[in-house]
C-alpha positions as CSV (number, residue, x, y, z in Angstrom):
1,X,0.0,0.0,0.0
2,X,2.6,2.3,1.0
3,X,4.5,1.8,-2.5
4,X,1.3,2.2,-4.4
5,X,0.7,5.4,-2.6
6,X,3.9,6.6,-3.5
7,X,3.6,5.6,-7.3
8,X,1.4,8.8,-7.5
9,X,3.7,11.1,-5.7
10,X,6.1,10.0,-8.4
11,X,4.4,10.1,-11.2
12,X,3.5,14.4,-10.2
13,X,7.3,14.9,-9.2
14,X,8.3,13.1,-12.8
15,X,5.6,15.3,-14.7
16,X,7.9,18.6,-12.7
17,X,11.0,17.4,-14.2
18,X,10.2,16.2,-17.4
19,X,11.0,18.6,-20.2
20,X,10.2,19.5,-24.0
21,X,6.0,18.5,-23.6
22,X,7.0,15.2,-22.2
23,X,4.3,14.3,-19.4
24,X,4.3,11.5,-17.0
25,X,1.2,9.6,-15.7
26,X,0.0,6.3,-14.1
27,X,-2.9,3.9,-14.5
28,X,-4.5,2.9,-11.0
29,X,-6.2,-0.7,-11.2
30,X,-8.2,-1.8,-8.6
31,X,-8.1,-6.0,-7.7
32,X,-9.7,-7.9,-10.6
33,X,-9.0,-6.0,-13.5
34,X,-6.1,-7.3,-15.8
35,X,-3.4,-5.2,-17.7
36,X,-4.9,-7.2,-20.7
37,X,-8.4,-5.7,-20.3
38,X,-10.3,-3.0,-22.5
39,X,-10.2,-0.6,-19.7
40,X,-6.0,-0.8,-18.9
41,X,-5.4,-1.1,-22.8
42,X,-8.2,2.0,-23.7
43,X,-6.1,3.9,-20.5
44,X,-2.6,3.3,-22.1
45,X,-3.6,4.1,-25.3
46,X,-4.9,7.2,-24.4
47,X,-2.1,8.1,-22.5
48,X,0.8,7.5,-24.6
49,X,-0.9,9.4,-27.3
50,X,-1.0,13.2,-28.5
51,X,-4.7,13.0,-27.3
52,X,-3.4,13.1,-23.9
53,X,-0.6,16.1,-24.5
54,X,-2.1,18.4,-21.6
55,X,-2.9,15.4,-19.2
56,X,0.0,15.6,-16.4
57,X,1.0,14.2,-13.0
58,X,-1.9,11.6,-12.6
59,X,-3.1,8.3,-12.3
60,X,-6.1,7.1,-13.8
61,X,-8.1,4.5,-11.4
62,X,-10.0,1.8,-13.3
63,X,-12.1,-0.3,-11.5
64,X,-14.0,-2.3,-14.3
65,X,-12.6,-4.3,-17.8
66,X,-14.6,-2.1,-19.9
67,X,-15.2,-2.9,-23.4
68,X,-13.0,-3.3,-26.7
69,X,-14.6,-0.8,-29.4
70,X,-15.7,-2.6,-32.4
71,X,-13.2,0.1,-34.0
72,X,-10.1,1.7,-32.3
73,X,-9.7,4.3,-34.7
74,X,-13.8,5.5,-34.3
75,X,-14.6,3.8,-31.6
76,X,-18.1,6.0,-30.9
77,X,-18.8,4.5,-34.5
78,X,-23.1,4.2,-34.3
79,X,-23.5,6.2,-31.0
80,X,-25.5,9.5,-30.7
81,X,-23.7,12.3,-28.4
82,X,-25.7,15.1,-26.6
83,X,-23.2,18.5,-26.5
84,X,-24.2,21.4,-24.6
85,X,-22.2,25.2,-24.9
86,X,-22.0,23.4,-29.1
87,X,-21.4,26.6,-30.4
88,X,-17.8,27.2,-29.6
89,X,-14.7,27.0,-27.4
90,X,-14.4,23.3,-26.0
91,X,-17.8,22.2,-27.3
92,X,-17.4,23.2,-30.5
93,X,-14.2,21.3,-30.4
94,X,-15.5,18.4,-29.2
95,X,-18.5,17.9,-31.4
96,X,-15.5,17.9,-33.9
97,X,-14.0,15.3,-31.8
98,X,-17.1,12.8,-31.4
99,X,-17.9,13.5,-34.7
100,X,-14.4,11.9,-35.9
101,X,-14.3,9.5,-33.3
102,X,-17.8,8.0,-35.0
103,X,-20.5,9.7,-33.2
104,X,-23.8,11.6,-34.7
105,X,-24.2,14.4,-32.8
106,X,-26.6,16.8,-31.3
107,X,-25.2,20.0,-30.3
108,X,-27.1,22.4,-27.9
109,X,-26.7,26.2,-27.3
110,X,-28.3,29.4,-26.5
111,X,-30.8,31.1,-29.4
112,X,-28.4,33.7,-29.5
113,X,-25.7,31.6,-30.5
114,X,-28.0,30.0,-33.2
115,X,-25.4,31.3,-36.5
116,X,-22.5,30.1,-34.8
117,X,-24.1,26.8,-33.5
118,X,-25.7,25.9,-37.0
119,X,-22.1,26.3,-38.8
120,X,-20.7,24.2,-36.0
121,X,-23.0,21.1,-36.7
122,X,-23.2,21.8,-40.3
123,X,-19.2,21.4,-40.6
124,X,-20.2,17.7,-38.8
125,X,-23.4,16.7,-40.8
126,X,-24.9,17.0,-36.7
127,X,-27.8,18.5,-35.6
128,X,-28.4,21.7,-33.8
129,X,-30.9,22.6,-31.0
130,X,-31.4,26.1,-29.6
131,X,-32.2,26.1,-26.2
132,X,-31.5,27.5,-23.0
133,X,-30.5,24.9,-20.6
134,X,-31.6,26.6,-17.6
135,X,-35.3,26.6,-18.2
136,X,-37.3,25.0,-16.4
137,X,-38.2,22.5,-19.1
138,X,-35.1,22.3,-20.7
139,X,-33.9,18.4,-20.1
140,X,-37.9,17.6,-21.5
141,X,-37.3,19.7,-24.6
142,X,-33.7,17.8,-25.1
143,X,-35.3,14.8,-24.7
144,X,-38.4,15.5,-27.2
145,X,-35.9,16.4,-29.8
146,X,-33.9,13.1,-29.5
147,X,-37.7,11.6,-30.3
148,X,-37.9,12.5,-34.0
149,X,-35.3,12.4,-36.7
150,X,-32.6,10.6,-36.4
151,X,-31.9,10.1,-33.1
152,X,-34.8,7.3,-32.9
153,X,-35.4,8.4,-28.9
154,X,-31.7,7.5,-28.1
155,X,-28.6,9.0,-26.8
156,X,-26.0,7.0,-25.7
157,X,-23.6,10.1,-24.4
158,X,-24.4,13.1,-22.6
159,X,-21.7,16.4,-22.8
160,X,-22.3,19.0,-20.1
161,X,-19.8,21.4,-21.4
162,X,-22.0,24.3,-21.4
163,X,-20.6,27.3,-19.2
164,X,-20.2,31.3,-18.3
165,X,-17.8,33.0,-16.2
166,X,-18.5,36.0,-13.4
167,X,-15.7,36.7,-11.8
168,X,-15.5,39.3,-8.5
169,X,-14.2,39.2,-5.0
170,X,-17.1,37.9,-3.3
171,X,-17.1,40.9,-1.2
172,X,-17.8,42.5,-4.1
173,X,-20.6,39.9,-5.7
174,X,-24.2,41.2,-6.9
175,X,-26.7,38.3,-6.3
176,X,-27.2,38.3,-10.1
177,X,-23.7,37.0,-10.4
178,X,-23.5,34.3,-8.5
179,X,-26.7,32.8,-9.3
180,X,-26.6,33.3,-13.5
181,X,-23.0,30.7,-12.8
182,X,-24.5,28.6,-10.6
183,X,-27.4,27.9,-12.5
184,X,-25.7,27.6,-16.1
185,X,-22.6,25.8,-14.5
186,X,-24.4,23.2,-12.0
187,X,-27.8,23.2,-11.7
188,X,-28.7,23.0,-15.2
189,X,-26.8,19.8,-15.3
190,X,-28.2,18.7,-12.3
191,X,-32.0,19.1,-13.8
192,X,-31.2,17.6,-17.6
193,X,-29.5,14.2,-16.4
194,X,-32.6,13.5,-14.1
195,X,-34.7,13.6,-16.8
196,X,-32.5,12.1,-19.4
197,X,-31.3,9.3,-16.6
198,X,-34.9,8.7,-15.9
199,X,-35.6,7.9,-20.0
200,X,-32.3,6.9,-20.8
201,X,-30.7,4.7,-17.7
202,X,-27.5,3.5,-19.4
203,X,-26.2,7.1,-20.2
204,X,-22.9,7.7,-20.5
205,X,-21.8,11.6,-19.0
206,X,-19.1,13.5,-19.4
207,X,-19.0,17.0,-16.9
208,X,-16.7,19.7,-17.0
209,X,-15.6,20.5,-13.8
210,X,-12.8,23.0,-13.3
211,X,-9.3,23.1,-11.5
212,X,-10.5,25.9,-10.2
213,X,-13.6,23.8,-8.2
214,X,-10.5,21.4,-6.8
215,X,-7.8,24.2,-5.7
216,X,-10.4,27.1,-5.8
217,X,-9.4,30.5,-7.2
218,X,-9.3,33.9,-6.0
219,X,-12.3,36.0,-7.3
220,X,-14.1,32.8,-8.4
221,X,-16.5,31.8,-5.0
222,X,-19.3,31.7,-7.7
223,X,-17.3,29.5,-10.2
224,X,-15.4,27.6,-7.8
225,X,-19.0,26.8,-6.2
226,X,-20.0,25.4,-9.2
227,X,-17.6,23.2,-10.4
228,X,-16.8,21.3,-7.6
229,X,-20.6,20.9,-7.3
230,X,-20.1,19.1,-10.5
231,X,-17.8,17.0,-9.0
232,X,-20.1,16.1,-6.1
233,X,-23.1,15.8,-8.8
234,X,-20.6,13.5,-10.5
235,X,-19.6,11.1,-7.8
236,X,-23.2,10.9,-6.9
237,X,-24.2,10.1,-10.7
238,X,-21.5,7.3,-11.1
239,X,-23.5,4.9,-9.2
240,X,-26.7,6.0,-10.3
241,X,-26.0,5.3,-14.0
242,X,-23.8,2.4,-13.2
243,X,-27.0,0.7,-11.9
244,X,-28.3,0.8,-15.8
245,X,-25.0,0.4,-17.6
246,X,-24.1,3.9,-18.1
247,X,-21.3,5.8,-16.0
248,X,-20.7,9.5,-14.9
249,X,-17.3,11.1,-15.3
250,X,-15.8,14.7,-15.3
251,X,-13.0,16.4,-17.0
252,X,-11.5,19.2,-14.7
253,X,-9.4,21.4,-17.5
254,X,-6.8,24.0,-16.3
255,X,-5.7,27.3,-17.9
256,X,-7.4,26.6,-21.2
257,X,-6.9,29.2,-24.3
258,X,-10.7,30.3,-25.3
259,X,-12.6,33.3,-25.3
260,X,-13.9,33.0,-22.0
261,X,-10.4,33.1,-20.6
262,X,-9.6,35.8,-22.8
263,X,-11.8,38.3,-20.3
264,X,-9.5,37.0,-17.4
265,X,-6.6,39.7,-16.9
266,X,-3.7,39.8,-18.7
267,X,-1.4,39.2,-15.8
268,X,-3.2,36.2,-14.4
269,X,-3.9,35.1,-17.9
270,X,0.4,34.9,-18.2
271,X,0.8,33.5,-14.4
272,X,-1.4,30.7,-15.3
273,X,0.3,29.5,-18.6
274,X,3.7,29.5,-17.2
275,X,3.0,27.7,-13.8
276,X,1.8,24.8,-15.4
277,X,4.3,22.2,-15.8
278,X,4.1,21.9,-19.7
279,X,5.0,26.1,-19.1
280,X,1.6,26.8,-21.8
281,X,-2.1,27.2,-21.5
282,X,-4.1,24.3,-23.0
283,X,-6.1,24.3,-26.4
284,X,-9.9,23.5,-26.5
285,X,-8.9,20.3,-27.9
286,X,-6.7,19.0,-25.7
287,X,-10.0,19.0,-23.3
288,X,-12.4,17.6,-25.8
289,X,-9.8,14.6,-26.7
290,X,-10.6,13.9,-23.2
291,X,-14.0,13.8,-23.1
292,X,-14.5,11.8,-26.4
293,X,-12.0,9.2,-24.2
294,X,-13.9,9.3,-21.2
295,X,-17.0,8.8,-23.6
296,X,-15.9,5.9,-25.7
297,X,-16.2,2.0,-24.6
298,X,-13.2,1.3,-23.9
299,X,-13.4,4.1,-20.6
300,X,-16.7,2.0,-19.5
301,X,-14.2,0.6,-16.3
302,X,-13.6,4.4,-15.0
303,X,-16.8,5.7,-13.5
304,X,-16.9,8.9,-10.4
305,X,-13.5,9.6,-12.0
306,X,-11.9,13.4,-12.6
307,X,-9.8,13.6,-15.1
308,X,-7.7,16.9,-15.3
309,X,-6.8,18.4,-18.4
310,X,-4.4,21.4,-17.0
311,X,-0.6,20.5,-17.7
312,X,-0.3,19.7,-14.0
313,X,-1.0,22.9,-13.0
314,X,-3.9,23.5,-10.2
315,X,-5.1,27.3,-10.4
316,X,-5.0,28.4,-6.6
317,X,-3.0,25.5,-5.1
């Protein structure tokens, strides 16, 4: 136990020293599963590719054999993904992803986004649904749509991606500011998967949680709040949809390059890309590659897991 334990404190004081974007990272496997299973093979795979280049100084706990894709190349070949926040950033960037990686998708974003969501699925041959996903009927609307067309009343993976940023000393917090990121961030989440869990019981969801809900981050009470709500929502989940076949899982990125980190200040912006142990910011990519891994087969033996996506670099800690 004690040497086990200790692997991990390796593996993050390796990922320090490491130099020219190499990264170091474990795999975690709990009694009963083989190295020769799905799961460990998917895990390595994953790891020792470019689709992991911003994954750092982790392991990765598997707990079930999971299941060989059909195809490792397009391994979501025949399965219909649900992305919210479609219209750009990360979830633009991973419909792209699921779409390569074999999925149909059905991206989701706010009316006023409509142009930018509509080019987004056209690029993909998906399907795009304006909606604000913290109405109160939201998660029945999303699942009406998946009725007709062709979806055929299925979806087999669920993308909470969408997300909006507030940040302000809490001293300094209007109501309005803290409620608008709590209810986009965690509580819309919260409402859709109980009505798509309830229709759809062997979901597979991916969350994106923050570093910034692990470490927490000055002038982000509001944000921070959120996101490790979704990691709470998460580990709460994982059992839930296990119970039906599904699984629950969140991807916690770092310092990522988008336009909603643009608005953070310049200074922090620069801080944040050099303390990371890769010395860079992220790319929306790196963070969907996760999440179509997390959503694919052969990640069906990691479930209540948080995967971090920030070049070993915790905002705050």
């Amino acid at each position: 136990a004690a040497a086990r334990g200790g692997v991990a404190g390796l593996v993050r004081s390796l990922g320090k020293e490491l130099r020219q974007g190499a990264t170091a990272n474990g795999i975690e496997l709990a009694a009963g599963v083989e190295v020769s299973d799905p799961a460990a093979v998917g895990a390595l795979r994953f790891l020792l590719s470019a689709r992991s280049a911003f994954v750092d100084g982790q392991l990765l706990p598997i707990t079930g054999p999971g299941l060989a894709p059909q195809d490792w190349v397009r391994p979501l070949t025949g399965m219909v993904a649900v992305v919210t926040g479609a219209a750009r950033g990360i979830g633009a960037e991973t419909v792209s992803v699921l779409a390569r990686d074999g999925a149909h998708v059905l991206g989701v974003d706010v009316p006023a986004a409509g142009e930018a969501l509509a080019a987004v699925m056209n690029e993909v041959g998906g399907v795009a649904l304006q909606l604000d996903i913290t109405g109160a009927e939201a998660g029945a609307r999303l699942l009406e749509r998946l009725q007709h067309g062709p979806f055929t009343g299925r979806a087999d993976v669920l993308v909470h991606n969408a997300g909006i940023l507030r940040d302000k000393l809490l001293a300094n917090m209007k109501p309005e500011q803290w409620e608008s990121v709590v209810a986009v961030n965690l509580a819309a989440q919260v409402a859709i998967t109980t009505v798509l869990a309830e229709a759809l019981p062997s979901l597979v969801q991916v969350s994106l949680a923050s570093t910034s809900g692990i470490a927490g981050n000055r002038g982000q009470t509001n944000y921070g709040f959120s996101k490790a709500g979704v990691i709470g929502a998460t580990q709460a989940w994982a059992p839930v949809l296990a119970a039906g076949g599904g699984r629950a899982n969140a991807v916690a990125p770092g310092f990522i390059e988008t336009e909603m980190t643009a608005a953070i200040p310049t200074m922090q912006r620069e801080i944040s890309r050099r303390v990371s142990s890769l010395g860079q910011g992220g790319k929306p990519v790196d963070v969907a590659e996760a999440i179509a891994y997390l959503a694919s087969p052969q990640a069906g033996g990691i479930n209540g897991a948080v995967l971090r996506v920030c070049g070993q670099n915790l905002v705050g800690r």
